[in-house]
N, C-alpha and C positions, 0 to 999 in steps of 0.2 A: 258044244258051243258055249255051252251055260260055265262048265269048269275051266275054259280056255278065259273066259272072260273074269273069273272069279281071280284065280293065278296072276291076268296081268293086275286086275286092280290090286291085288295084294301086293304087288310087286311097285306098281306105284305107289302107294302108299304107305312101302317101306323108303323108297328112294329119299319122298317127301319128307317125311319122318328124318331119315338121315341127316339131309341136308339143310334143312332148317333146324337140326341140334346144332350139327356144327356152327353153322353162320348165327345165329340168334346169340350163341354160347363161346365165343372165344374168349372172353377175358377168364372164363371158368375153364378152358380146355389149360390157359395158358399158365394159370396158378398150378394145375394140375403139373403141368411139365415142370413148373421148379420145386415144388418138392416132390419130384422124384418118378414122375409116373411115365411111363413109355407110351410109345407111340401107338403100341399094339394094345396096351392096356384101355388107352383112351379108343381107340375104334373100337375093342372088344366092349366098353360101355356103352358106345355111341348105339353099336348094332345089337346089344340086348336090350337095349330103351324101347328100339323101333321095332324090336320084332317080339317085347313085350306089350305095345300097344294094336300091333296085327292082331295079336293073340285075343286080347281084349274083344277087338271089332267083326273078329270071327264067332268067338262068343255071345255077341249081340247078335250077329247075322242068324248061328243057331237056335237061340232063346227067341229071336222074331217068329223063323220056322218052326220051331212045335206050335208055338202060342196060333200061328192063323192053319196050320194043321190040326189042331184041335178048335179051333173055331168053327173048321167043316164039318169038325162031328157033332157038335152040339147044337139041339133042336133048335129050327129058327120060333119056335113060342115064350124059348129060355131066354133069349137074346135079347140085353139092355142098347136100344137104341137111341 
């Protein structure tokens, strides 16, 4: 259930990501088109933007889970409250 939900949020938060490149970013998409960039080149940018910032917020997600997985191990007398 936990990974079914993981996947869609990924998934949304690539869409997001996508779509406010595009729209926030036209007058930059459209310099691109005159000198010389294709079509597939600008999506090919657009979708390693977004799936370089998944990446990112997957590596938070991780770095949260060790951080309160080792919080379990460590004695509660050590613990700054």
């Amino acid at each position: 259930m936990g990974g079914c939900g993981l996947l869609l949020g990924g998934l949304g938060v690539a869409n997001t990501m996508m779509s406010l490149s595009v729209f926030t970013r036209i007058r930059e998409i459209a310099i691109l088109r005159v000198n010389g960039f294709s079509t597939l080149q600008i999506a090919t940018m657009i979708f390693g933007e977004s799936a370089s910032f998944q990446s990112l917020a997957h590596c938070g997600l991780l770095i949260g889970t060790c951080f309160f997985s080792m919080r379990k191990q460590v004695p509660h007398a050590f613990m700054l409250y």
